[in-house]
N, C-alpha and C positions, 0 to 999 in steps of 0.2 A: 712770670715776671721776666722783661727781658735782662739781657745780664749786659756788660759794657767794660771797657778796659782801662784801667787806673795804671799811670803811668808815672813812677817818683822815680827821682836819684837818689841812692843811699850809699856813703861808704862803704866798700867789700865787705870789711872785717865785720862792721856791724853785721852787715843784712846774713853772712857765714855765722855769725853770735844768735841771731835772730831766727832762723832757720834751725838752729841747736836746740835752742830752748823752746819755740813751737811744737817741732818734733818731739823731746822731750815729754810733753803734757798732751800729745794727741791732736795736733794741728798741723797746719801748715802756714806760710804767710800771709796767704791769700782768706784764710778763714781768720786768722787773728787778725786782720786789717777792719775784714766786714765786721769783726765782732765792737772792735774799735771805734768804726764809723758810727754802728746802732746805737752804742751804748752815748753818743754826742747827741743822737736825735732825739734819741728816750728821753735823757737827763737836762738835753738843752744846755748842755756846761760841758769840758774838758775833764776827763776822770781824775784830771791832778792840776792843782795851782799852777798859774802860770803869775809871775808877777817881776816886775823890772826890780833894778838892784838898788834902784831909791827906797823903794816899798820894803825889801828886805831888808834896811839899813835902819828906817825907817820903826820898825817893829822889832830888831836887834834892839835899837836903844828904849822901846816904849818897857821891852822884857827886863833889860840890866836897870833903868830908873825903876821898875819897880821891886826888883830885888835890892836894890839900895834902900829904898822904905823900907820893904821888910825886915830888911837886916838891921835899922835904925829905932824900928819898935822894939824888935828881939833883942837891941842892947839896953834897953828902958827896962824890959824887962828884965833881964839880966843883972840888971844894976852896972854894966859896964860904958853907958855912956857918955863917963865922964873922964875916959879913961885918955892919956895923950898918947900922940904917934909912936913915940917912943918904948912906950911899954904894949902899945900893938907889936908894933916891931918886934920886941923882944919874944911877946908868946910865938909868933910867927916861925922866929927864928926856932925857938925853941920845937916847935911842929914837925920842922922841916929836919932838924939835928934826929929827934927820934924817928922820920920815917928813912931818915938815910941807914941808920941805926940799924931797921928793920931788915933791910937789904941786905 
C-alpha cells in the first residue's frame, strides 16, 4: 500500500503530552494517528461524542427534570410531600450543621 503525508498543526505542549503518552504505551504519533484514523473507517463514527453546548444543555436539564420526578415520587413515598419550604430548610440546615461537625 503506498504510504502518503498527513500534515496538522498542533500546540507544542500538547503534541510533547502526546508523544509522552504514545511512548509510554508502545507507540509513536504517527501509529496512534493511523490507529485513530482506522478505528473512523471501521466504525464509521468518532470514538468519542462530539456534540455543540445546546445539546449539552440541552440534556443537563432533560437529566435534572428527571431527577426532580424522581425525587417527587421518593417524597410520596416517604410521606414527606407535604412538607413546607421551611421545614425543608430546616432538615437542610440541620445536614449541613452535622457535616461541618464532622470536619
Amino acid at each position: 500500500m503506498a504510504q502518503t503525508t498527513l500534515n496538522i498543526r498542533i500546540d507544542e505542549d500538547i503534541k510533547r503530552e502526546f508523544d509522552s503518552f504514545c511512548s509510554k504505551v508502545g507507540l509513536n504519533a504517527s501509529v496512534a494517528v493511523n490507529m485513530f484514523v482506522k478505528e473512523i473507517l471501521r466504525t464509521r463514527e468518532l470514538p468519542f461524542i462530539v456534540t455543540d453546548v445546546d445539546t449539552k444543555k440541552r440534556e443537563a436539564r432533560k437529566r435534572f427534570m428527571q431527577t426532580i420526578e424522581d425525587m417527587q415520587e421518593q417524597s410520596i413515598i416517604n410521606g414527606t410531600n407535604d412538607m413546607t419550604m421551611d421545614e425543608i430548610d430546616d432538615i437542610i440546615a440541620e445536614v449541613r450543621k452535622e457535616r461541618r461537625d464532622e470536619i
